[in-house]
N, C-alpha and C positions, 0 to 999 in steps of 0.2 A: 412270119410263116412257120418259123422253129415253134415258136409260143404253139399255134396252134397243133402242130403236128405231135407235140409234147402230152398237151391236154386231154386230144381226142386218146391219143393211146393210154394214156393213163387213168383215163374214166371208167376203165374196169377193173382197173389195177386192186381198186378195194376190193371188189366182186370175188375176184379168183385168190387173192390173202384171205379173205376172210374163208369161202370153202376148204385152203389148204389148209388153213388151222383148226380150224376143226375138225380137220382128218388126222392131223397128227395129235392135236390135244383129245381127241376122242370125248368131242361135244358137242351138241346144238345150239347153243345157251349164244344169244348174239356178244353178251359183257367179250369176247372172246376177241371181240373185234376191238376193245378199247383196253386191254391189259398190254403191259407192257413186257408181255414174256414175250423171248424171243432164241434162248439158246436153240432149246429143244427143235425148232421152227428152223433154224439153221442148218442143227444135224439131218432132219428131214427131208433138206432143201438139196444136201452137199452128199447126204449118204444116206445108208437104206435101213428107215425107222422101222418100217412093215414090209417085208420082203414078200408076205404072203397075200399082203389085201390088194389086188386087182385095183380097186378106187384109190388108194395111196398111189399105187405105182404110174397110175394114168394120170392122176391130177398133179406130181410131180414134174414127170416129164412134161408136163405141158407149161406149167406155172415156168420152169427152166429154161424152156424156147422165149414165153412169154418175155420175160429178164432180160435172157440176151438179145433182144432183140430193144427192150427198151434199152438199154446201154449201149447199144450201135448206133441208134439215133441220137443221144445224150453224146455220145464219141463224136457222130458227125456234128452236131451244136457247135460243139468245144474245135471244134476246128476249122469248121466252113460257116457257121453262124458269126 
């Protein structure tokens, strides 16, 4: 039941990484979604890369519920699974 409830949430997981990255790497180019940069991705993630771009700021906060929300479920695995 974990397995699956793991799966279905993380099937977009790529979806909404790969649009954050491109909003902080300021690019379209899909290669984006297979390099292994990740600092910059962080600072984006943890503090505020573009304080002025409206699209940064929405798709941050939302990628950050997305997170915590997977990690609440990964919490309950690790303790009720």
């Amino acid at each position: 039941m974990w397995l699956i409830i793991l799966v279905l949430w993380g099937i977009p997981f790529a979806h909404y990484r790969s649009q954050f990255r491109k909003i902080i790497y300021e690019t379209d180019s899909w290669l984006i979604n297979i390099k292994p940069l990740f600092w910059k991705e962080l600072k984006g993630l943890v503090g505020n890369v573009f304080p002025q771009n409206p699209r940064y700021l929405k798709m941050r906060n939302f990628y950050r519920i997305y997170l915590l929300i997977y990690l609440v479920l990964i919490a309950a695995y690790v303790v009720y699974g």
